[in-house]
MDTraj code that builds the backbone (N, CA, C; nanometers):
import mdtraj as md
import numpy as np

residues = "UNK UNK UNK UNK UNK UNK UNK UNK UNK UNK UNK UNK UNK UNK UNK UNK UNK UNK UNK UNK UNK UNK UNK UNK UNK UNK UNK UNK UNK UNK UNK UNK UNK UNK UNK UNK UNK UNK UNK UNK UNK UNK UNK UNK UNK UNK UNK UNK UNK UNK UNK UNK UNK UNK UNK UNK UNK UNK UNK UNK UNK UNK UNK UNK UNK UNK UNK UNK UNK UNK UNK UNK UNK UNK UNK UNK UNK UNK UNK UNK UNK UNK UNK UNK UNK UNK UNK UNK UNK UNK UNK UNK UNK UNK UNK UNK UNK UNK UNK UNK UNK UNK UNK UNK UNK UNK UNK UNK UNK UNK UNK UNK UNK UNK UNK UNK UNK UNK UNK UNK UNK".split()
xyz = np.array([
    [8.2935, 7.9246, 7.9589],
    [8.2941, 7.8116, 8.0493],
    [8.3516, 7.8555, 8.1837],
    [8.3209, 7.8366, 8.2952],
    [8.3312, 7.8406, 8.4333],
    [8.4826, 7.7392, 8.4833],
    [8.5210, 7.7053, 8.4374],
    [8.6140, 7.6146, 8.4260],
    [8.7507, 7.6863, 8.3901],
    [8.7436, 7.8140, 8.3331],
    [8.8289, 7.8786, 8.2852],
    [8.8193, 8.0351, 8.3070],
    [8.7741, 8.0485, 8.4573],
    [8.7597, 8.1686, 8.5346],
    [8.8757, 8.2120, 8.5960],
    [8.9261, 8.2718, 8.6288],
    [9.0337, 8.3377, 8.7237],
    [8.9976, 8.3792, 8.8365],
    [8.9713, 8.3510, 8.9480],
    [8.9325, 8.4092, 9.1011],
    [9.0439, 8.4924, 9.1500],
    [8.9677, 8.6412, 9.1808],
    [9.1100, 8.6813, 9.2568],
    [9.0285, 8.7285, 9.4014],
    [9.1397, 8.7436, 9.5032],
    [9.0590, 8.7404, 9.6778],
    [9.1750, 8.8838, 9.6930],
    [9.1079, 8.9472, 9.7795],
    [9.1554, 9.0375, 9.8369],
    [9.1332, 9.0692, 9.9876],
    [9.3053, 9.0656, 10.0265],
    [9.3429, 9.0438, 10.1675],
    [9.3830, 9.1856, 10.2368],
    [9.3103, 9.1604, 10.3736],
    [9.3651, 9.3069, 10.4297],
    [9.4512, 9.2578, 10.5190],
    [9.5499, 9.3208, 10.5330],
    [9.6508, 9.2563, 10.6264],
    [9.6061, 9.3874, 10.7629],
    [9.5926, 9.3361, 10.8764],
    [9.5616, 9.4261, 10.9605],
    [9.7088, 9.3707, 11.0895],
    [9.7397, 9.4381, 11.1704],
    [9.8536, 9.4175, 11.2613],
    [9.8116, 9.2921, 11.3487],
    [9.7259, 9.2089, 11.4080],
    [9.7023, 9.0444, 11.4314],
    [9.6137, 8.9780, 11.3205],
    [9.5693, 9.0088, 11.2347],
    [9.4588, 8.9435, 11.1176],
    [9.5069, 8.9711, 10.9885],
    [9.4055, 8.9078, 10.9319],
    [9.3702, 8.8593, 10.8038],
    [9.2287, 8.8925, 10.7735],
    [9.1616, 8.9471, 10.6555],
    [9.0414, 8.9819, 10.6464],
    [9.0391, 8.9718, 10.4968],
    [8.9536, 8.8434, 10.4791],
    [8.9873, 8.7972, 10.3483],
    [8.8222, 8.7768, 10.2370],
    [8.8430, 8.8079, 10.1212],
    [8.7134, 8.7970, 10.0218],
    [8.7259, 8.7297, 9.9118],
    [8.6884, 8.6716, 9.7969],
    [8.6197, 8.6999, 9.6741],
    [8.5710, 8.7943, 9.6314],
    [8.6756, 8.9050, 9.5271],
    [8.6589, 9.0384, 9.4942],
    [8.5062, 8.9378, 9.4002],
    [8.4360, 9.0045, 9.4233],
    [8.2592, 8.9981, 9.3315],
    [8.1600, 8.8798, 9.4076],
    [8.2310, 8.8475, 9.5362],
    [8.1549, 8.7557, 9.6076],
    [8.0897, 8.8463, 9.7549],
    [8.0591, 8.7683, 9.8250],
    [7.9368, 8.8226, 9.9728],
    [7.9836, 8.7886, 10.1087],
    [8.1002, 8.6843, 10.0557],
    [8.1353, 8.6765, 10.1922],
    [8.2714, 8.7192, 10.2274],
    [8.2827, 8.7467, 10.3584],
    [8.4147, 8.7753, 10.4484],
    [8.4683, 8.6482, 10.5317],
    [8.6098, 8.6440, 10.5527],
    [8.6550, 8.5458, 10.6297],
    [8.7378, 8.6520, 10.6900],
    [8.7258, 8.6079, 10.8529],
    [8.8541, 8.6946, 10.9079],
    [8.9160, 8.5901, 11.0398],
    [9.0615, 8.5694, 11.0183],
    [9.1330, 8.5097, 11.0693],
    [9.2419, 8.5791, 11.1449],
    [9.2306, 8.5278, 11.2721],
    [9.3745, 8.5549, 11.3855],
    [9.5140, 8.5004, 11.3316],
    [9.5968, 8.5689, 11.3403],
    [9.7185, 8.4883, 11.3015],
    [9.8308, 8.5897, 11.4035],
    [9.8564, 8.4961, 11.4597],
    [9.9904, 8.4989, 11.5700],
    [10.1041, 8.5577, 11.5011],
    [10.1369, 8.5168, 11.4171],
    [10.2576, 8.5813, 11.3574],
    [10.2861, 8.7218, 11.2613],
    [10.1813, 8.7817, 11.2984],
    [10.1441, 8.9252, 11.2506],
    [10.1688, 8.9973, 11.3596],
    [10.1672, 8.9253, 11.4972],
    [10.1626, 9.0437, 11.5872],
    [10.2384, 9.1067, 11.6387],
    [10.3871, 9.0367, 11.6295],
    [10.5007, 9.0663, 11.6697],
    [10.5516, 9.1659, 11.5699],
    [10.4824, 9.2981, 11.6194],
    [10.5498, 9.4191, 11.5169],
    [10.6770, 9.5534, 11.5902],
    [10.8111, 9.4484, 11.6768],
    [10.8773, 9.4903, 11.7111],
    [10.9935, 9.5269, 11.6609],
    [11.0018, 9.4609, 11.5348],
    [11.0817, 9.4388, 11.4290],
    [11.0099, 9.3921, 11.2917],
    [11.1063, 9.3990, 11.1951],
    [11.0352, 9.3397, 11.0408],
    [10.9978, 9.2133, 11.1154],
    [10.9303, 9.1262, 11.0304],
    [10.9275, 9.0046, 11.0353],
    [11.0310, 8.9486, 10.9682],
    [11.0742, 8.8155, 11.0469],
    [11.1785, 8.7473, 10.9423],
    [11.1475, 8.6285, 10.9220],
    [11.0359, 8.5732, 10.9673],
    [11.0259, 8.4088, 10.9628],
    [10.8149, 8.4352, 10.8810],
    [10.8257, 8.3955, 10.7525],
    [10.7252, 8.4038, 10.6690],
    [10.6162, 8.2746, 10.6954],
    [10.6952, 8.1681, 10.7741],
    [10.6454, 7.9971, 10.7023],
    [10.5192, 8.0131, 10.8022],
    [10.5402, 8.0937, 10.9285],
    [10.3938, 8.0769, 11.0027],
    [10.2863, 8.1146, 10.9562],
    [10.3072, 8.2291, 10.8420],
    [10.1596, 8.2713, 10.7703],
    [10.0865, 8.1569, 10.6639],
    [10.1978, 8.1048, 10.6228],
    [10.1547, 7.9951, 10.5448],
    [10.0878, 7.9086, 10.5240],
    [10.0132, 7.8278, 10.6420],
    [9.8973, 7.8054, 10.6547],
    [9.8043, 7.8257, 10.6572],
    [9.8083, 7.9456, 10.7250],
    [9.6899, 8.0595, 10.7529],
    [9.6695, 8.0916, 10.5964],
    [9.7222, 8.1381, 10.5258],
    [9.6749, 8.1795, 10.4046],
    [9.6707, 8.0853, 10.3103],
    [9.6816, 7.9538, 10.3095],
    [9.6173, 7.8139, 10.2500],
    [9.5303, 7.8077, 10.2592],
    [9.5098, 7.7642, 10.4485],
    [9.3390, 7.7895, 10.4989],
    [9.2517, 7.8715, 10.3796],
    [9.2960, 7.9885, 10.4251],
    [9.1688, 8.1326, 10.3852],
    [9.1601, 8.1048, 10.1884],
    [9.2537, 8.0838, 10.1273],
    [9.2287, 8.0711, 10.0045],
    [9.1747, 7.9624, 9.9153],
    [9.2034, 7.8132, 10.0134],
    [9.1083, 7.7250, 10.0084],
    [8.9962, 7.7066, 10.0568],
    [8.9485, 7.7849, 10.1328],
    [8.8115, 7.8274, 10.1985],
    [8.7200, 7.9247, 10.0894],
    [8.8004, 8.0434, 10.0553],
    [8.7591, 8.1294, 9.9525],
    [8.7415, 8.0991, 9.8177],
    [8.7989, 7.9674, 9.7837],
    [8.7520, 7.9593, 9.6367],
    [8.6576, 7.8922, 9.6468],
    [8.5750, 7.9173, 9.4993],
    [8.3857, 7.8721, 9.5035],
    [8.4338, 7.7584, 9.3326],
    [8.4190, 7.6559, 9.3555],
    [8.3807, 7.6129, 9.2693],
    [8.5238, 7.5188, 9.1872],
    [8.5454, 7.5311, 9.0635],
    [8.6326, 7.4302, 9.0100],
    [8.6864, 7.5516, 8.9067],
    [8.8416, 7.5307, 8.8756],
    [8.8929, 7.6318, 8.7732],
    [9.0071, 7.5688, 8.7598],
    [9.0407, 7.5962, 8.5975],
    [9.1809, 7.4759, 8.5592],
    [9.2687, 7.6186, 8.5927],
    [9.2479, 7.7209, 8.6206],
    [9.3361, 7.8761, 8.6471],
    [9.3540, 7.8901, 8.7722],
    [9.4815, 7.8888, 8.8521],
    [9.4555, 7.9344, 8.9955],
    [9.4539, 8.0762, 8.9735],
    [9.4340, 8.1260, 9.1344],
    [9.3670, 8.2211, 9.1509],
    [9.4481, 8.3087, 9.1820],
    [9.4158, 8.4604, 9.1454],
    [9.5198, 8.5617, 9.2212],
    [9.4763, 8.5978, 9.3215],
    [9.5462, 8.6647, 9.4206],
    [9.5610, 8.7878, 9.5385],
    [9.5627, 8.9031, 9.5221],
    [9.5773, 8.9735, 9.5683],
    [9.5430, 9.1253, 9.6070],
    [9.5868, 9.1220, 9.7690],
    [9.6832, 9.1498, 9.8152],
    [9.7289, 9.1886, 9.9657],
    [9.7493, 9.3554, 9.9637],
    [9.6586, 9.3697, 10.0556],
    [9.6609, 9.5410, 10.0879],
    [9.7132, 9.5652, 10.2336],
    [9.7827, 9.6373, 10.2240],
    [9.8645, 9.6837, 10.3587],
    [9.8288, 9.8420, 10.3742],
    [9.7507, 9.8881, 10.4875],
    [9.7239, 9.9967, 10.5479],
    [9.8845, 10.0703, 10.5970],
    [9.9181, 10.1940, 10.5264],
    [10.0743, 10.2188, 10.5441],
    [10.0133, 10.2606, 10.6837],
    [9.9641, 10.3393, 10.7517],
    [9.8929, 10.3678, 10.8359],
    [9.9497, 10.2822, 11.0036],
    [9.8060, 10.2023, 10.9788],
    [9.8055, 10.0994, 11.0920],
    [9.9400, 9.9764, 11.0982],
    [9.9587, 9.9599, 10.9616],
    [10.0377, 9.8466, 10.9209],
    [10.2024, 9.8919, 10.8343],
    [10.2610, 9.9348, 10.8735],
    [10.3563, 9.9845, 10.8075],
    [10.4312, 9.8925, 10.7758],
    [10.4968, 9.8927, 10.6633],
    [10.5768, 9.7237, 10.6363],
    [10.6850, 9.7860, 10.5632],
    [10.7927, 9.7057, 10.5178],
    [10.8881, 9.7619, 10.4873],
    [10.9015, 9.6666, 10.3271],
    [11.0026, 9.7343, 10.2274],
    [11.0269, 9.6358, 10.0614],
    [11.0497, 9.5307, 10.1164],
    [11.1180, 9.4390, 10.2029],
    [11.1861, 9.2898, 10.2479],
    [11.0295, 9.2438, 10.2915],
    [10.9692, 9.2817, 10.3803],
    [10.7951, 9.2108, 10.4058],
    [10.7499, 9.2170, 10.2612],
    [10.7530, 9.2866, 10.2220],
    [10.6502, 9.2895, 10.1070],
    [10.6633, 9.1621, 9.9889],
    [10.8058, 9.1624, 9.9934],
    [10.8448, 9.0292, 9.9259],
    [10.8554, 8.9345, 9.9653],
    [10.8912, 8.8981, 10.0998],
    [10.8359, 8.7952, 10.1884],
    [10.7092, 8.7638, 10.1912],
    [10.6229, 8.8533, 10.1892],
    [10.4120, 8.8016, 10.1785],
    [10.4061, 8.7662, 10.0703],
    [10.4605, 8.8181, 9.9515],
    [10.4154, 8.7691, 9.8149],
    [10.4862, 8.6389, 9.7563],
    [10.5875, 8.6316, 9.8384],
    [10.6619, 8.4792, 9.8668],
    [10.5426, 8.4165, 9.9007],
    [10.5110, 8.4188, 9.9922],
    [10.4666, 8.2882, 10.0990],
    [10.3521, 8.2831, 10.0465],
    [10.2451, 8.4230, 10.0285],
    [10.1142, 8.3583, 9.8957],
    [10.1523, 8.3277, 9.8031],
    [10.1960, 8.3472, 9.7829],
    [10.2456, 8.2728, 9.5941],
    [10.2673, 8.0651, 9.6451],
    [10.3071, 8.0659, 9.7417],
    [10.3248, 7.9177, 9.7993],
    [10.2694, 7.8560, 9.8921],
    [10.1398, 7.9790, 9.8971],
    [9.9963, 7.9304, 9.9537],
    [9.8659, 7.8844, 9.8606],
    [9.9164, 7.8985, 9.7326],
    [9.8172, 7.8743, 9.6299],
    [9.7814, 7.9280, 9.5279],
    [9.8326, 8.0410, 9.5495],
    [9.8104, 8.1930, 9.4049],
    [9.8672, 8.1776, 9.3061],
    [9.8346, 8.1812, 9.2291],
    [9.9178, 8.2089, 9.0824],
    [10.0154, 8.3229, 9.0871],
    [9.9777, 8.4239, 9.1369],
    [10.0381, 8.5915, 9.1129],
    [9.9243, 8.6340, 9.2368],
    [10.0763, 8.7079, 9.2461],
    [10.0736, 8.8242, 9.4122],
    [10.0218, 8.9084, 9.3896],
    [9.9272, 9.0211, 9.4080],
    [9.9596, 9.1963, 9.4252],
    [9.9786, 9.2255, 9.5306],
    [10.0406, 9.3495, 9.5493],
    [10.0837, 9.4094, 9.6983],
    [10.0287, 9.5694, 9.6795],
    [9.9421, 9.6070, 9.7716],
    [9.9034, 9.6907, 9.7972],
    [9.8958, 9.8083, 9.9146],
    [9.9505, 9.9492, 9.9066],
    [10.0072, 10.0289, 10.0518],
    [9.9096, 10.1634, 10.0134],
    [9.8056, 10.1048, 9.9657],
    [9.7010, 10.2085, 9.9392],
    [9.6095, 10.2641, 10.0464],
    [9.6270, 10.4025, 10.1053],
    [9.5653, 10.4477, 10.2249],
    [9.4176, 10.3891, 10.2477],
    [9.3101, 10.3759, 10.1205],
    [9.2104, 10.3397, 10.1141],
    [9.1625, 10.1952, 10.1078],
    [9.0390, 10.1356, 10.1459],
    [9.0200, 10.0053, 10.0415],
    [8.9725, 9.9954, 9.9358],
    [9.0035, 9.8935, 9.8928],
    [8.9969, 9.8632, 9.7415],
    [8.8473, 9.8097, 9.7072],
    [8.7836, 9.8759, 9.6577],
    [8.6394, 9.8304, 9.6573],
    [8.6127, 9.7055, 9.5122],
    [8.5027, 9.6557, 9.5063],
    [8.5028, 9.5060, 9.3930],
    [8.5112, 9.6055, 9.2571],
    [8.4533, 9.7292, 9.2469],
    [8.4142, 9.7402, 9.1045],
    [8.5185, 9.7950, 9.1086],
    [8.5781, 9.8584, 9.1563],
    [8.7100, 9.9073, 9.1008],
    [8.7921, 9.8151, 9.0367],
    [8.8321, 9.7046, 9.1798],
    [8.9391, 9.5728, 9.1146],
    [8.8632, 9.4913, 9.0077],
    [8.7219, 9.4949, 8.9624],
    [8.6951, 9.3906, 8.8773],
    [8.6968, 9.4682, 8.7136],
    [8.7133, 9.6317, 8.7465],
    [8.7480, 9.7119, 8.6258],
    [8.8896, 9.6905, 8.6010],
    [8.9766, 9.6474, 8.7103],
    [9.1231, 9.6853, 8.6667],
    [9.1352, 9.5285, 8.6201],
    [9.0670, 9.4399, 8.6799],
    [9.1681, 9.2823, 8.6226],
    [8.9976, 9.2461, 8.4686],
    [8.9731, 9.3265, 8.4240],
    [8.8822, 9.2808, 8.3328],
    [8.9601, 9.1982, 8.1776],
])
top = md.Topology()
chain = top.add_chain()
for i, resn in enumerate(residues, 1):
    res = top.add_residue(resn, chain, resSeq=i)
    for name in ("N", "CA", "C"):
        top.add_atom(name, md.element.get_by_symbol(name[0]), res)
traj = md.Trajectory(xyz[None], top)
């Protein structure tokens, strides 16, 4: 039954955006968010992403499920360097954007669907 699916979305956190999917879906959403850009310091104030990632995850889900959905947040160590205190701060604030369960990801590469739909099978 469809009703008892698990959706998980996978987010690229880029230094002003958001670039967001349905790991096994077609579409992309990509969103500006102001409070990514200030990378002069950690971040310390989480609540501005919080909408933004309501938005994108109520936009991204297809359909009806008594299961909310997980995440997948990937952070480019690269472009996006973040520190343990962000990391638990993002998985804060998705987790109280709608997710059931966080992942956090500092994987040089992206994460392609068949990979993540082999690992959450």
């Amino acid at each position: 039954m469809k009703i008892f699916r698990r959706q998980l979305f996978y987010v690229q956190v880029h230094q002003d955006h958001f670039i967001a999917r349905l790991v096994g879906g077609d579409r992309t959403i990509r969103r500006q968010c102001r409070a990514l850009g200030n990378r002069a310091g950690p971040i310390k104030d989480f609540s501005a992403m919080r909408p933004m990632l309501k938005e994108l995850f109520s936009e991204l889900a297809s359909g009806f499920s008594l299961l909310k959905p997980w995440a997948l947040l990937h952070f480019d160590p690269v472009e996006y360097p973040i520190t343990k205190e962000e990391l638990a701060g993002f998985q804060t604030v998705a987790m109280r954007s709608g997710v059931s369960f966080c992942l956090l990801s500092t994987w040089e590469q992206r994460h392609e669907d068949k990979d993540l739909l082999d690992m959450f099978k």
